[in-house]
N, C-alpha and C positions, 0 to 999 in steps of 0.2 A: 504493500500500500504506500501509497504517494508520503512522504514525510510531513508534508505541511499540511497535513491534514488533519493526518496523529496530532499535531502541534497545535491547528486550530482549537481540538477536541479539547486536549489539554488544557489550553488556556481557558476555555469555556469553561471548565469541571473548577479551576483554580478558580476564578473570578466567583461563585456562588453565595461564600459565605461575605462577600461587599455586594451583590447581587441581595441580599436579604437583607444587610443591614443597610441600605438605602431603600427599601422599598418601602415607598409611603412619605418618602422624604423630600422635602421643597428644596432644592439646590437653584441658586440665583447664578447667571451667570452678565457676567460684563466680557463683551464680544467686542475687539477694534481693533485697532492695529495694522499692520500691513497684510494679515489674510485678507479685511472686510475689500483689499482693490483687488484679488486675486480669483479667480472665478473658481477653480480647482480648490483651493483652499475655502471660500465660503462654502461649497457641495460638501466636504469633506468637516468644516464646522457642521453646519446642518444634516448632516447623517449622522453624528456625535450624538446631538440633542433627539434625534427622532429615537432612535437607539436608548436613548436614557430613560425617554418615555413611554416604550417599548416595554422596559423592565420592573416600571413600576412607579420611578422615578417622577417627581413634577417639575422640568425645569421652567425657570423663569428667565429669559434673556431679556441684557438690558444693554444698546449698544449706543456707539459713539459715533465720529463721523468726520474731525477735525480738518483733515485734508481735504475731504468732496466742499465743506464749507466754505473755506480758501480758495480751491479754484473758482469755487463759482461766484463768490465776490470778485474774483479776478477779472471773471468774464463780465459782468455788472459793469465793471467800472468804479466799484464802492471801497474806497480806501478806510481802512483800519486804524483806529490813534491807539496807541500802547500808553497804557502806565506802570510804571517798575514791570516790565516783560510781560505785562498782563492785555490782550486786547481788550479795548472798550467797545461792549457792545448798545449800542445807538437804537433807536425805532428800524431804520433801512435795516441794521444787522442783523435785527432778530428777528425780520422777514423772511431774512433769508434762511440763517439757521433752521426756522420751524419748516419752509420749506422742506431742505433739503434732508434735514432727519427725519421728518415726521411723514414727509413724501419719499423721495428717490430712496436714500438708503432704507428707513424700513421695512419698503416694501420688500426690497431686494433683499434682504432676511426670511420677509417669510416667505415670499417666492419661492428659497431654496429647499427652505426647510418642505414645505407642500412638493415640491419636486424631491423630494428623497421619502415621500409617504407619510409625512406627518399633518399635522393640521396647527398651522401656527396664523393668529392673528396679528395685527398690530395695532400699537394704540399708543398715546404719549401720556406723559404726566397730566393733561388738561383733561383728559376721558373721565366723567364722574368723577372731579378735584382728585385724580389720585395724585398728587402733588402739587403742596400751596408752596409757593415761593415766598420770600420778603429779599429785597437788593442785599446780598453778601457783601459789598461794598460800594456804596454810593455813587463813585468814582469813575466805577466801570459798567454804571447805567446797569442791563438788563440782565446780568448776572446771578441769578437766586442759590439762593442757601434754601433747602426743604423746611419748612416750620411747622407743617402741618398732614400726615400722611393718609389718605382713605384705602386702604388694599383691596377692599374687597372683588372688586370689580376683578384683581386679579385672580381670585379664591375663585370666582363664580367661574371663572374662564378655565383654569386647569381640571376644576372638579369636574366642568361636564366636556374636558377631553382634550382640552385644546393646550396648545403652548402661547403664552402671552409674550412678546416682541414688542419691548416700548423702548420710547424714543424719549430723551433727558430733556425733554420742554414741557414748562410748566406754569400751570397761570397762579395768578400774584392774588393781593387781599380784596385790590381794588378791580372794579369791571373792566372786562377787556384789556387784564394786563398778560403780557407775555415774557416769561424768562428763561434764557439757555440756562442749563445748568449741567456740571463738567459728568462725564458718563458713569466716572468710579463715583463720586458722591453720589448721584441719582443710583447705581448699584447697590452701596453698600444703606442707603435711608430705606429704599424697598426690600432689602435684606431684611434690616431691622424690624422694620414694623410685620414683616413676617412671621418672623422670630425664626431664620432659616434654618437649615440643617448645616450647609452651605453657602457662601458665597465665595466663587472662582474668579478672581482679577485676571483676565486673559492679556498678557502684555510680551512686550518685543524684547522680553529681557530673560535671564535663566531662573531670578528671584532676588532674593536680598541674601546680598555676601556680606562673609565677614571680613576682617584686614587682609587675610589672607587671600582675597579672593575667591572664598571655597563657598557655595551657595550652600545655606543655611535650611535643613529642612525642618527642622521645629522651633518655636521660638512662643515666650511668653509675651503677653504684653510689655510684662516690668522688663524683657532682652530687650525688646524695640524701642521701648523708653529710652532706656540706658546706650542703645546703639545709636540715637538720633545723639543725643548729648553727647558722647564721644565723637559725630562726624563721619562714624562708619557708614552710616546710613544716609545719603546725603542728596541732594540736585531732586532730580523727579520721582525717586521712590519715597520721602517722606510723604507728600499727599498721599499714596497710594497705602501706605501703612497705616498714616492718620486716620484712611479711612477703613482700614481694616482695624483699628483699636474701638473706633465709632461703634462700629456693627458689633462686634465682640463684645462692648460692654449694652450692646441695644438690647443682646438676648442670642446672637447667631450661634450655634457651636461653634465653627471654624470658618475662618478666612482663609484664603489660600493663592498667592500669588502665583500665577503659573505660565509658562513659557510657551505660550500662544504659538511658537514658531513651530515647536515640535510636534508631529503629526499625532494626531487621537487625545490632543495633550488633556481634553478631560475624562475621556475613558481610563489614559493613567492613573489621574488623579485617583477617580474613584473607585476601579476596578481592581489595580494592582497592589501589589504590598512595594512596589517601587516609586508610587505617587511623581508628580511631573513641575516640583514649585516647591516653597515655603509657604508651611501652615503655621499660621499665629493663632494657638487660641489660648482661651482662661486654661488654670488649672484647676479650679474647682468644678467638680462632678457634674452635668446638669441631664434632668431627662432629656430622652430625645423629643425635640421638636417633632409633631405628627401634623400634615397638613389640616388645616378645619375645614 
């Protein structure tokens, strides 16, 4: 008999006992990066999640979009003002952002996912207020910080079958406001009010190392503390931690920053005993999260 077959069998028989202990479990995932311009790579994201769903699994993806934004401001015409490296986003800008998230790329999420057998919707933070905004910083106009979370809308979607596909735009306190809001924050606040099993930071990175350069697969919160204050932890993995410390103490079991590059990288994560990232979670006990 064919080797890779034995081998498939094999792995299937090994993966069983992460096979039961997520079944029934809400895993959030934050989707971006250099797969989302890649077509082979979005099919191969989206056969991940159909597959998770498959086994019992609820995922909940939450994706990003930075560069499609950018170009198409480009094409606009609509120039950018930065403050400390931060773009300001304007009325024109966050036309566009809802555009393009909540249009072109979501779609093209669950497209994928529907083309690899699944049933994924999409929807953005404004859908039934599932995300109130207030301005994160004044400065940079339409930028929201979440203050206010409604999930249910996403409970009512996975319970009767579906994968929910939202987009990080979210309206404000006042009528007819509109705020982008960054893809990990909107992951890990939807995490939270979850109270997930899961949440998978999909990123272009291998995870958070230590001095040594050696990628860190466990880590407590007080490590990530104490690694941001030494410097180890530094440039664009602190939001990404910060907002894995957020979820973690929201109620999440585990955060897990994971190396979006690497193929199946959430089936590693949660199928194998060789996992595909650095998991930050508490050490104290907690039931498991069951979806409601």
């Amino acid at each position: 008999m064919d080797r890779d077959w034995i081998a498939t069998a094999r792995t299937l028989s090994e993966a069983l006992p992460y096979l039961q202990r997520y079944s029934g479990a809400v895993v959030v995932v934050k989707f971006g990066g250099n797969a989302m311009g890649d077509e082979e790579a979005m099919a191969d994201f989206a056969r991940d999640i159909v597959l998770m769903r498959q086994v019992g699994i609820f995922p909940v993806v939450v994706h990003g979009g930075g560069p499609m934004i950018n170009e198409m401001l480009g094409k606009l015409g609509i120039e950018s003002q930065w403050v400390r490296g931060k773009r300001v986003t304007d009325k024109a800008t966050v036309e566009v952002v809802e555009m393009i998230l909540s249009g072109l790329v979501n779609k093209r999420i669950v497209q994928a996912i529907n083309d690899q057998g699944g049933r994924a919707v999409g929807i953005s933070g404004k859908d039934d207020d599932l995300m109130v905004c207030e301005a994160d910083d004044p400065e940079l106009g339409f930028v929201g910080r979440p203050v206010e979370m409604n999930v249910q809308v996403i409970r009512d979607l996975y319970n009767a079958g579906m994968i929910p596909v939202i987009a990080p735009v979210a309206t404000g306190m006042a009528d007819n406001e509109t705020f982008n809001v960054n893809g990990d924050t909107a992951a890990g606040a939807i995490a939270g009010a979850l109270r997930a099993d899961r949440l998978l930071l999909l990123t272009d990175v291998a995870g958070v190392k230590n001095k040594a350069g050696e990628v860190m697969t466990q880590l407590t919160p007080d490590d990530v503390t104490a690694l941001i204050e030494d410097g180890t932890i530094a440039g664009g993995m602190i939001p990404k931690v910060e907002t894995a410390l957020k979820a973690v103490d929201e109620g999440v079991r585990a955060v897990v920053i994971v190396d979006g590059r690497v193929a199946n990288a959430c089936l590693l994560e949660l199928f194998t005993e060789h996992g595909a990232g650095s998991m930050i979670r508490s050490t104290e006990p907690r039931v498991k999260p069951r979806s409601e």
